[in-house]
C-alpha positions in Angstrom: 21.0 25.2 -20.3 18.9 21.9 -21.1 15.7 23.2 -22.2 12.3 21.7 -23.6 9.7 23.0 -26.0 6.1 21.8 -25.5 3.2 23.2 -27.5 0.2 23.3 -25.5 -2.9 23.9 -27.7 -1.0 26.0 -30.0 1.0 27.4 -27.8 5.0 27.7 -27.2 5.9 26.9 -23.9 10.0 26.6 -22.7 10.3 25.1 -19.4 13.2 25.1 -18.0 14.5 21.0 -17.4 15.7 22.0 -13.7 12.3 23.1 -12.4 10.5 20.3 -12.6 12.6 18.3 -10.5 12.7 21.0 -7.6 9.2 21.3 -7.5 9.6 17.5 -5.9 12.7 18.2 -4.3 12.8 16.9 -0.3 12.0 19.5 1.9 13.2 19.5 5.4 11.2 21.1 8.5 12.5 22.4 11.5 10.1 21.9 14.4 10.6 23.1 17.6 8.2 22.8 21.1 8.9 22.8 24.9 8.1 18.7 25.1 11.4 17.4 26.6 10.1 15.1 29.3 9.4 11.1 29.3 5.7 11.6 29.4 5.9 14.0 26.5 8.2 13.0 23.8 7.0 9.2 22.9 3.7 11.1 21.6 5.4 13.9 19.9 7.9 11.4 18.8 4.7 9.1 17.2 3.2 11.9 15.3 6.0 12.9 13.5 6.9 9.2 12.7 3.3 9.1 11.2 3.9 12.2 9.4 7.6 11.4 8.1 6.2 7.8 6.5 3.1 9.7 4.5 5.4 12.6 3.5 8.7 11.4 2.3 9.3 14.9 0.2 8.7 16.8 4.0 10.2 15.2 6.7 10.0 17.4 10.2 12.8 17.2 12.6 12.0 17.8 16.2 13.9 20.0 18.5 12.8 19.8 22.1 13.4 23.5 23.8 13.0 24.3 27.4 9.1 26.3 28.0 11.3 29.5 29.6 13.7 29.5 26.8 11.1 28.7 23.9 9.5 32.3 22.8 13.2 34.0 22.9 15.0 31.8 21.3 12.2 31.8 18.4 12.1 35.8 18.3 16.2 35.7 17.8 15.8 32.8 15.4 13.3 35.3 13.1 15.9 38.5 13.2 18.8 35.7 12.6 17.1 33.9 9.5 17.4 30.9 11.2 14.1 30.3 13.3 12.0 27.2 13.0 9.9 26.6 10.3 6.9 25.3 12.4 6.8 26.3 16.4 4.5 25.3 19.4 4.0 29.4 21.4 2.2 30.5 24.3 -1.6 30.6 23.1 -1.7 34.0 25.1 0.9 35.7 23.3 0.5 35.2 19.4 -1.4 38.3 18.9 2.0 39.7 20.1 4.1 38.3 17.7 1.6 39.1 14.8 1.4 42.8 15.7 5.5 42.9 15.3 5.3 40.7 11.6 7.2 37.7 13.5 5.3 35.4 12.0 3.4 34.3 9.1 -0.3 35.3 8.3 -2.0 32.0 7.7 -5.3 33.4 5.9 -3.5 33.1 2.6 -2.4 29.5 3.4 -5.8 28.3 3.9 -6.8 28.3 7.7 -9.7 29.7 6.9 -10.5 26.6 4.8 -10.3 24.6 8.5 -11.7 27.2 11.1 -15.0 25.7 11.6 -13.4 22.6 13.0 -11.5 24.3 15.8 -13.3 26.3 19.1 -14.2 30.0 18.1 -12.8 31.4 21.8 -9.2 29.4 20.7 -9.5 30.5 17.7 -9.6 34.1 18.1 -6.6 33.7 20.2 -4.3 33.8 17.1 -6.5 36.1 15.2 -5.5 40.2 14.4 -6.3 42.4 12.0 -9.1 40.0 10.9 -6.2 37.5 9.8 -5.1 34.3 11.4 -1.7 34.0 12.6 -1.6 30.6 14.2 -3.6 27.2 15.0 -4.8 26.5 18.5 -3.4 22.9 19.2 -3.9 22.5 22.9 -5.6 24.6 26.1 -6.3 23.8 29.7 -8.7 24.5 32.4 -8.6 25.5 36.5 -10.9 23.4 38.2 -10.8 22.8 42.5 -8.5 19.6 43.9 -10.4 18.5 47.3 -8.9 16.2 50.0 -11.6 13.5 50.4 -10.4 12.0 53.6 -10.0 15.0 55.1 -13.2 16.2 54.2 -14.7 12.8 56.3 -11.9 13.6 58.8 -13.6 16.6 59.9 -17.2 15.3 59.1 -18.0 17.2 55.7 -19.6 15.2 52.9 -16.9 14.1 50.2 -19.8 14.3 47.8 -20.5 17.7 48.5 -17.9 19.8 47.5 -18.0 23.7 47.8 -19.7 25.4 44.9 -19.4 29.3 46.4 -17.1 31.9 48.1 -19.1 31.4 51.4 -18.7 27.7 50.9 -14.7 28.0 50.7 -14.6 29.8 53.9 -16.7 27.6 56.2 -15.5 24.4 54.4 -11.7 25.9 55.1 -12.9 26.8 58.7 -13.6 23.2 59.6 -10.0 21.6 57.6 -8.2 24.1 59.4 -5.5 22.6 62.3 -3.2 24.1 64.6 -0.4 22.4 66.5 -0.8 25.4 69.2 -0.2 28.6 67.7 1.3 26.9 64.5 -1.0 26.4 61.3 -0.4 22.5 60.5 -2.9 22.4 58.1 -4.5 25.5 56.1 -8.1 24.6 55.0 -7.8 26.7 51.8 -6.2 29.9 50.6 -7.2 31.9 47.4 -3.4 32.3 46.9 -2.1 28.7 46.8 -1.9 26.6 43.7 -2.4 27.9 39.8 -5.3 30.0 40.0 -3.5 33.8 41.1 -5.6 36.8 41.7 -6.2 37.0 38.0 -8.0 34.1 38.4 -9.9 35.0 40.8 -11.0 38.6 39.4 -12.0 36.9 35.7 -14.0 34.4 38.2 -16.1 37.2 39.4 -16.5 38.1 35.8 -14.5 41.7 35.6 -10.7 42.3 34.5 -7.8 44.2 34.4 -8.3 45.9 31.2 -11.3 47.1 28.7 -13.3 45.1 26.6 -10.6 45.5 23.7 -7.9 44.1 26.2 -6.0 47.5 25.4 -6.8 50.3 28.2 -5.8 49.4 31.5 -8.5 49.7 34.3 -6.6 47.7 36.9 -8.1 49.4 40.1 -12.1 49.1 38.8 -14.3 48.3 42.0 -14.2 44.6 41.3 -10.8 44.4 41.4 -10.6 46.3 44.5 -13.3 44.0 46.0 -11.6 40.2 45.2 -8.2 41.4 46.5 -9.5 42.8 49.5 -11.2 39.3 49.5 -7.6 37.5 49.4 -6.6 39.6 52.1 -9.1 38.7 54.2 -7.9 35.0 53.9 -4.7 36.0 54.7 -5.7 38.3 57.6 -7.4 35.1 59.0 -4.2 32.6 59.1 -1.6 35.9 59.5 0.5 37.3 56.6 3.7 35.7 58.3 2.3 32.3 59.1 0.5 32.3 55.0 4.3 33.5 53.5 5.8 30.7 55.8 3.6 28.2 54.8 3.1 28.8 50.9 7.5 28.9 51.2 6.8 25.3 53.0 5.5 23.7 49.8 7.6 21.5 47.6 8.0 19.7 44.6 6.0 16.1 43.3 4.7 14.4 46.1 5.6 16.7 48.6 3.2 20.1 47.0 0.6 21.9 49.1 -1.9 19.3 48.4 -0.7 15.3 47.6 1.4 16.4 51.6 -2.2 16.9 53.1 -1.0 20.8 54.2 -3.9 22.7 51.9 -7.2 20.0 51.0 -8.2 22.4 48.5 -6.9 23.8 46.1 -7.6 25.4 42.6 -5.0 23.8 39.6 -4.7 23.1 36.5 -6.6 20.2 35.3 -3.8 18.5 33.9 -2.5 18.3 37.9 -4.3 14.9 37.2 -1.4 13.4 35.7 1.0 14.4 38.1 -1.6 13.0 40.9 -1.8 9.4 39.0 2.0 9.6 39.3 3.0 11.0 42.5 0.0 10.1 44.8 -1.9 7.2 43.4 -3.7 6.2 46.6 -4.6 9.2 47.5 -8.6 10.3 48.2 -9.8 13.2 46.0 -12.4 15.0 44.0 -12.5 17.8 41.7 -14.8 20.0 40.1 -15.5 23.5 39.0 -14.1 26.6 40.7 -16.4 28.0 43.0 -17.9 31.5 42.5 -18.8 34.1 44.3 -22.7 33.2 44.0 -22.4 29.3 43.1 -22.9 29.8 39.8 -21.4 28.9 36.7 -20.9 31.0 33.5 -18.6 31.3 31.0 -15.3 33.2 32.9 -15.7 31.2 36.0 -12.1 29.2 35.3 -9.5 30.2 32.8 -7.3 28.6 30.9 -3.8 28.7 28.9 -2.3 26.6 26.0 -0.3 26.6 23.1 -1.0 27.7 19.3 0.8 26.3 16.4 2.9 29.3 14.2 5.4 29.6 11.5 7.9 32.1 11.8 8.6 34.3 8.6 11.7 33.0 8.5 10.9 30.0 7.3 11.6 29.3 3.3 8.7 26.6 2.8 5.8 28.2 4.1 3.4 26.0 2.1 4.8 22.5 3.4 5.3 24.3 7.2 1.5 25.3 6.7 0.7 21.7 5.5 2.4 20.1 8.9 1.0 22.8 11.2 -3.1 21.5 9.8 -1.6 18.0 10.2 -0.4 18.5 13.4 -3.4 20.7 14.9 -6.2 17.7 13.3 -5.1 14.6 13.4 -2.1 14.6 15.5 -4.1 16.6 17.8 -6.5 13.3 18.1 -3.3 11.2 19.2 -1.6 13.6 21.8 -5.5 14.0 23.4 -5.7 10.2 23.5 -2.3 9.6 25.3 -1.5 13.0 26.9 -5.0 13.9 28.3 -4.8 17.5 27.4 -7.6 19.4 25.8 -7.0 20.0 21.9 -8.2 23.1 20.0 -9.7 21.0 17.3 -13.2 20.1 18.2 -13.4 16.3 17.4 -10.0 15.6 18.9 -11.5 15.0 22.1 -13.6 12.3 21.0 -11.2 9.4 20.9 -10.1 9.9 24.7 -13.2 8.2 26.6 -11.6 8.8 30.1 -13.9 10.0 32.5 -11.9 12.8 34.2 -10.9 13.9 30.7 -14.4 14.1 29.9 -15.0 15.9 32.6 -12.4 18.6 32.5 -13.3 18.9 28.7 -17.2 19.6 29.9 -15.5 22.6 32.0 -14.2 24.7 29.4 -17.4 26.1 28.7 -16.9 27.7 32.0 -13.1 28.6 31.3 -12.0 32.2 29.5 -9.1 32.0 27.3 -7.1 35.0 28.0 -4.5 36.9 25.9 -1.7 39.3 26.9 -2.6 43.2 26.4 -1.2 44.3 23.0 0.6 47.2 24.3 1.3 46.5 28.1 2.7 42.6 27.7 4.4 43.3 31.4 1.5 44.0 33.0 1.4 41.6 35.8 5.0 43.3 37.4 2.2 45.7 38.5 -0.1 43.3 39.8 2.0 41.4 41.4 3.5 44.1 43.0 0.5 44.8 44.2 -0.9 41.7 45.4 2.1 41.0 47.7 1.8 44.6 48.8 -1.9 43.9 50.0 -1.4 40.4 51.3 2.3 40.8 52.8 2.8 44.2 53.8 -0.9 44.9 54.9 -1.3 47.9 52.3 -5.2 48.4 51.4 -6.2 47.3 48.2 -7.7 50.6 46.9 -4.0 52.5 46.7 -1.9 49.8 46.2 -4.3 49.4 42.9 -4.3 52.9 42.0 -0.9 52.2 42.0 -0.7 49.3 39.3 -3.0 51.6 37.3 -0.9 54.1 37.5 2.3 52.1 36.0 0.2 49.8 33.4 -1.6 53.1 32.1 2.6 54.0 31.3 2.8 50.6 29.9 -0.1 51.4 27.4 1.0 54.8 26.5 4.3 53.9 25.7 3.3 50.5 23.8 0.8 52.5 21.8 3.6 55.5 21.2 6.1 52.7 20.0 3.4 50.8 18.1 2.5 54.3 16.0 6.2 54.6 14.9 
């Protein structure tokens, strides 16, 4: 073996001749996210250009995977050996993969170095056991879509948007139309769009679970009290004409709201996009959810997004580390620019000056980042069950969420039994 002999202050040091070079040996990435459309991939596609040129010994390749595929095919990857190196996951579901050692703890790596420069509440979406297991790169927020001409239409001020319960129902009362016994046009229903009964229930400041997110309290008095609310919507328009309707709704320009059927309606604010694209004339506003007393706090909307992990798979943990930070700062500052979504990294969102960006960025202090229960991750099955139980099959609230309790208590016990072995 070629070998050399330094001596370093006294010393006899052998290195070996082959380790230098593979300390600067080129290092391929394997990158993976759900960003297959046109809109997405020329910005994905720009960052890791920028990246590639600055790093010539770590060059990322990027492999678009469908959003419903994504988190399986990553989990299978991990047992295989063969799992990405750097993946974009479900911002409410990392604490899931970190509790079954799927991926890399990133305190040793250095996040903690970069934590102050991200949002706290995004930030503690990644974090368990007092480690970090991923970097928040994007979220979102719910905010209300009104109909402007219908609101003149029926003599309601476009610049006076609902800002409480009580508001929805007598602004829905006055967008309402009927073609005789048939609803033509539904002023409003707490069902339609993005915002689910989850929504709703973290709007009137309550939830399914504890404090912890980890014992299930699914049929608490609040809860009771907002789905008995969405029933009386659907009482109002009938649960056969609401099914019939919400079946009605279809894709791009012909959804719930851009065909005029529901003028408003609670979605995510990146619906914006889709607007600009599939409705560019048409009137509208949008602004925060409306609460139950027309106030705003902190749990008012709620939002999604996506962390930033390395699977423990991966055999270059250092240089996946290295492109996760790159990706979560500064690329972060480019895909807010062109893609209008909110980044986790606080200063991100200063180089998009668009108004309605600004404005959905002013609204996440209203918006509560959730994260999927540790030990019952299929909760909603229950819920939903539930809701359609209440809304289609006219089953009281109170038992049909005694019900859910009943199952997603199962759900805990068993997670926590499994979790102990």
């Amino acid at each position: 073996m070629n070998r050399k002999v330094l001596v370093v202050t006294g010393m006899l040091v052998v290195l070996n001749a082959l380790t230098a070079p593979a300390l600067a040996q080129k290092v391929t990435l394997k990158f993976s996210a759900h960003w297959l459309s046109e809109q997405r991939r020329p910005t994905i596609t720009k960052i890791l250009e920028t990246w590639n040129q600055r790093n010539p010994n770590i060059q990322v390749e990027y492999t678009g995977v469908p959003f419903d595929q994504i988190i399986t095919k990553t989990i299978a990857g991990v047992a295989a050996g063969n799992a990405p190196d750097v993946v974009v996951l479900d911002i409410r579901t990392t604490k899931q993969r970190a509790a079954k050692n799927q991926i890399l703890d990133l305190t040793s790596l250095g996040a903690n170095t970069i934590k102050s420069g991200f949002y706290p509440n995004l930030w503690s979406t990644a974090t368990y056991n007092g480690k970090q297991y991923g970097l928040p790169f994007v979220t979102d927020t719910r905010v209300l879509f009104y109909n402007k001409a219908a609101f003149k239409e029926v003599g309601l001020n476009p610049n006076k948007p609902p800002t409480s319960w009580d508001d929805l129902w007598t602004y829905a009362q006055k967008l309402d139309k009927k073609d005789g016994t048939r609803w033509t046009r539904i002023g409003f229903h707490p069902n339609f769009g993005d915002f689910g009964y989850a929504g709703w229930l973290t709007n009137a400041g309550d939830s399914f679970f504890d404090k912890n997110n980890e014992e299930a309290r699914a049929n608490n008095a609040n809860a009771v009290k907002v789905l008995a609310w969405m029933k009386k919507w659907t009482d109002k328009y009938g649960a056969n004409n609401y099914a019939a309707f919400k079946a009605s709704f279809g894709g791009g320009a012909q959804d719930e709201f851009m065909s005029g059927k529901v003028p408003m309606v609670v979605k995510n604010g990146n619906y914006l996009t889709t607007l600009r694209v599939n409705a560019p004339n048409l009137q509208y506003g949008f602004v925060a959810v409306p609460t139950e007393d027309g106030k705003q706090d902190g749990t008012s909307s709620w939002g999604g997004g996506f962390n930033v992990e390395i699977p423990r798979s991966t055999k270059f943990p250092k240089q996946a580390f290295a492109f996760a930070k790159y990706l979560t700062t500064e690329g972060a500052k480019v895909w807010a620019a062109e893609q209008n979504d909110l980044p986790g990294y606080q200063v991100a969102r200063l180089g998009n000056k668009n108004p309605n960006f600004i404005k959905l960025a002013n609204n996440l202090k209203y918006t509560y980042v959730d994260t999927v229960p540790l030990y019952a991750p299929s909760y909603e099955t229950a819920i939903n069950k539930a809701v359609d139980d209440v809304l289609l099959r006219d089953k009281d609230p109170k038992p049909a969420l005694d019900e859910a309790q009943t199952s997603i208590a199962k759900q805990v016990a068993d997670g926590k039994r499994d979790a102990a072995r």
